[in-house]
KEDO-387768 format. One record per residue: residue number from 1; residue in one letter; x, y, z of N, C-alpha, C, O, CB in turn. Coordinates in Angstrom, 3 decimals, always signed. Atoms other than C-alpha are relative to their C-alpha. Glycine has a CB too. Layout:
// residues N
n_res_n_east_n_north_n_up_ca_east_ca_north_ca_up_c_east_c_north_c_up_o_east_o_north_o_up_cb_east_cb_north_cb_up
NUM_A_X_Y_Z_X_Y_Z_X_Y_Z_X_Y_Z_X_Y_Z
...
***
This chain:
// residues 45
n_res_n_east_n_north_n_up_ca_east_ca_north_ca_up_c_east_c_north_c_up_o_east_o_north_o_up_cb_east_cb_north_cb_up
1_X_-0.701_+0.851_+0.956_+15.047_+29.021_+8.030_-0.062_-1.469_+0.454_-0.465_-2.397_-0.248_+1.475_+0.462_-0.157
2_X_+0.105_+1.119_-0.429_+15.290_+26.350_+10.063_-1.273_-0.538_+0.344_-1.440_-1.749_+0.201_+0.719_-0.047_+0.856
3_X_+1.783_+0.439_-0.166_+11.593_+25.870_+10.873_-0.607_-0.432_-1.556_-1.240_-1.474_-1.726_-1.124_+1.658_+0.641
4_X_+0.478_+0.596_+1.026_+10.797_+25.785_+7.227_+1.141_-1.197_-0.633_+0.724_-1.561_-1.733_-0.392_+1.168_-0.969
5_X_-0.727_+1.315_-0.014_+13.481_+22.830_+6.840_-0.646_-0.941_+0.542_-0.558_-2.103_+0.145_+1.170_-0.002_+0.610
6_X_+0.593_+1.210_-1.278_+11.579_+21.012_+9.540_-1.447_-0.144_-1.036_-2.035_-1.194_-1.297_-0.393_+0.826_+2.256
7_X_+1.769_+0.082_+0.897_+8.143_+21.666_+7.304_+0.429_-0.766_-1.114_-0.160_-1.817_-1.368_-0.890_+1.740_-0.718
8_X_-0.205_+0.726_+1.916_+9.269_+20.374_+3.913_+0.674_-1.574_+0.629_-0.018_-2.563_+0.387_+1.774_+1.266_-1.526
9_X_-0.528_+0.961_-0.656_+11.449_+17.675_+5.782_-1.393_-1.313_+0.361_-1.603_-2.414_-0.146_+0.754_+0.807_+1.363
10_X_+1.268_+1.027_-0.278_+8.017_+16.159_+7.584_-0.870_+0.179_-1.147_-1.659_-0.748_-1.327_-0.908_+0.308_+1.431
11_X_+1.086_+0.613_+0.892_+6.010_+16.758_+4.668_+0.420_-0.868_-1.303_-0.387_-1.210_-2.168_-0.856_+1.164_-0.503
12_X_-0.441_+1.032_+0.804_+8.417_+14.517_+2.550_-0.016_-1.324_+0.822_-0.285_-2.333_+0.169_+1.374_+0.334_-0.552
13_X_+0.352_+0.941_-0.505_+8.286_+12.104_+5.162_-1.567_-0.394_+0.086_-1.948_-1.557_-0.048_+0.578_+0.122_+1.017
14_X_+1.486_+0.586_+0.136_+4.400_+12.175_+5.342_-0.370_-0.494_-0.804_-1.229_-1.346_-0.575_-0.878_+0.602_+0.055
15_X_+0.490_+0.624_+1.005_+4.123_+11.386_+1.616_+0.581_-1.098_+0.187_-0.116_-2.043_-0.182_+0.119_+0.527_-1.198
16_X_-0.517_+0.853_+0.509_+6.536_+9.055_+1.852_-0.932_-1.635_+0.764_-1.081_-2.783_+0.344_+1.662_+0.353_+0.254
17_X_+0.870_+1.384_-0.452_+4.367_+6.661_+4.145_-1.069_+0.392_-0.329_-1.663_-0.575_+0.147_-0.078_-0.550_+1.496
18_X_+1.245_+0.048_+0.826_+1.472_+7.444_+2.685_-0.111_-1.200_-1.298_-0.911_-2.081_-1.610_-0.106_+1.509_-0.636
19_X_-0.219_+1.213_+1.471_+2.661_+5.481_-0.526_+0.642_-1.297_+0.688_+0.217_-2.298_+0.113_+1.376_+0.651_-1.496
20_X_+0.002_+1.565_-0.426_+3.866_+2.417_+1.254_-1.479_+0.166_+0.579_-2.111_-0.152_-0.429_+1.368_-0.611_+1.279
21_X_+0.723_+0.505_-0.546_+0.711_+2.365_+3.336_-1.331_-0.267_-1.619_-2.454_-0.772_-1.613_-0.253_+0.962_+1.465
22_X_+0.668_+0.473_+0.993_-0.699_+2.061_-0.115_+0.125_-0.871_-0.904_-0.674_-1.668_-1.396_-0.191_+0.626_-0.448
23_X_-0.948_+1.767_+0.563_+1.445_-0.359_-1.762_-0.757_-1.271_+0.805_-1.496_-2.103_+0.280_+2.194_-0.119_+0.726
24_X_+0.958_+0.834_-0.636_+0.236_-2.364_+1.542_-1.078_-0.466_-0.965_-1.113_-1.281_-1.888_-0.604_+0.716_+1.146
25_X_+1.450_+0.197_+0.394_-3.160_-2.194_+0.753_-0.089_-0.877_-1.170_-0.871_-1.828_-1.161_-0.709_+1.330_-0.321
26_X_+0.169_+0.412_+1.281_-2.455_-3.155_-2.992_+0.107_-1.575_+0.393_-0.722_-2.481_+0.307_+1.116_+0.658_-1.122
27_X_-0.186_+1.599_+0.080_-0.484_-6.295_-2.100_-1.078_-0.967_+0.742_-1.266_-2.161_+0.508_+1.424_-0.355_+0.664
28_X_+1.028_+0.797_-1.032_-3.054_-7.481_+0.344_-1.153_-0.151_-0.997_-1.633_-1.281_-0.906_-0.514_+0.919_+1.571
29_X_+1.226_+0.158_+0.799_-5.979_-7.108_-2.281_+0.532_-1.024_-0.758_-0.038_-2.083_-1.019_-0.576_+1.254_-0.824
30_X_-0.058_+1.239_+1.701_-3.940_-8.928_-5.193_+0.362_-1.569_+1.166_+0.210_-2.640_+0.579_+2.235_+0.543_-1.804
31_X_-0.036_+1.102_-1.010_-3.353_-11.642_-2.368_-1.134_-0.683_+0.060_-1.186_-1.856_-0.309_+0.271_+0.411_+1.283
32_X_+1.755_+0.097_-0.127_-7.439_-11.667_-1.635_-0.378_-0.536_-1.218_-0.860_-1.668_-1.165_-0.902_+1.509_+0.205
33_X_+0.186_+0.452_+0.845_-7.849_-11.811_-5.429_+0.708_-1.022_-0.546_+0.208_-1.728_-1.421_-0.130_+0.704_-0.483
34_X_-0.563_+1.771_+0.802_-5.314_-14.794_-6.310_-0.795_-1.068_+1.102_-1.042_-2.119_+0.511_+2.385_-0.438_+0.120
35_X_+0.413_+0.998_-0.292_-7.079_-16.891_-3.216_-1.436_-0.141_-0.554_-1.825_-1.277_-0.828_+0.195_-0.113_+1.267
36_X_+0.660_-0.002_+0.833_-10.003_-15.966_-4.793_-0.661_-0.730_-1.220_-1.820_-1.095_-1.415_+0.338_+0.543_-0.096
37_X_-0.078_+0.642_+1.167_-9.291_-17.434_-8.034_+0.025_-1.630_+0.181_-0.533_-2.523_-0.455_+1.207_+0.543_-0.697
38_X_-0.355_+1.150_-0.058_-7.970_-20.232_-6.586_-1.089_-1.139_+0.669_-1.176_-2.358_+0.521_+1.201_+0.138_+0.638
39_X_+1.229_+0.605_-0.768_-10.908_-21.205_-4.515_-1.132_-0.044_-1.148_-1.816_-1.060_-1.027_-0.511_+1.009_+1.426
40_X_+0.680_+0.505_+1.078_-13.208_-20.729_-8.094_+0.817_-1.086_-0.709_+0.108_-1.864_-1.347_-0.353_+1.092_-0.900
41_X_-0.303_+0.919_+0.780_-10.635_-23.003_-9.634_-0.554_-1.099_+0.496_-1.314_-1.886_-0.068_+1.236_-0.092_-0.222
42_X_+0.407_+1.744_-0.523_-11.099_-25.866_-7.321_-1.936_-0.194_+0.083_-2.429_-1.157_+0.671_+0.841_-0.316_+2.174
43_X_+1.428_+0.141_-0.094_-15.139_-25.362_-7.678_-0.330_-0.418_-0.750_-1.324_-1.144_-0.727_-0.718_+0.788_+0.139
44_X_+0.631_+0.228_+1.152_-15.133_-25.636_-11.042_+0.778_-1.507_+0.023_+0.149_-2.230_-0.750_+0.235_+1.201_-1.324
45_X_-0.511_+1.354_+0.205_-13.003_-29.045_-10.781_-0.865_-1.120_+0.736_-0.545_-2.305_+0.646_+1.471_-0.047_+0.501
***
């Protein structure tokens, strides 16, 4: 009983950083893509 508490327990914790370490990722790309933009803006000026 208590062993399968401990299983479901860590495998709600495993998803749960799984999805921040993917959030990460996201914000860091849309970061990449606004300097991005911002570096074609000033090219085209």
């Amino acid at each position: 009983m208590l062993l399968s508490f401990l299983l479901v327990a860590s495998l709600m914790l495993a998803s749960c950083a799984k999805e921040e370490v993917v959030e990460e990722e996201e914000e860091e790309e849309e970061a990449v893509v606004e300097e991005e933009e911002e570096e074609e803006e000033e090219a085209v000026v």
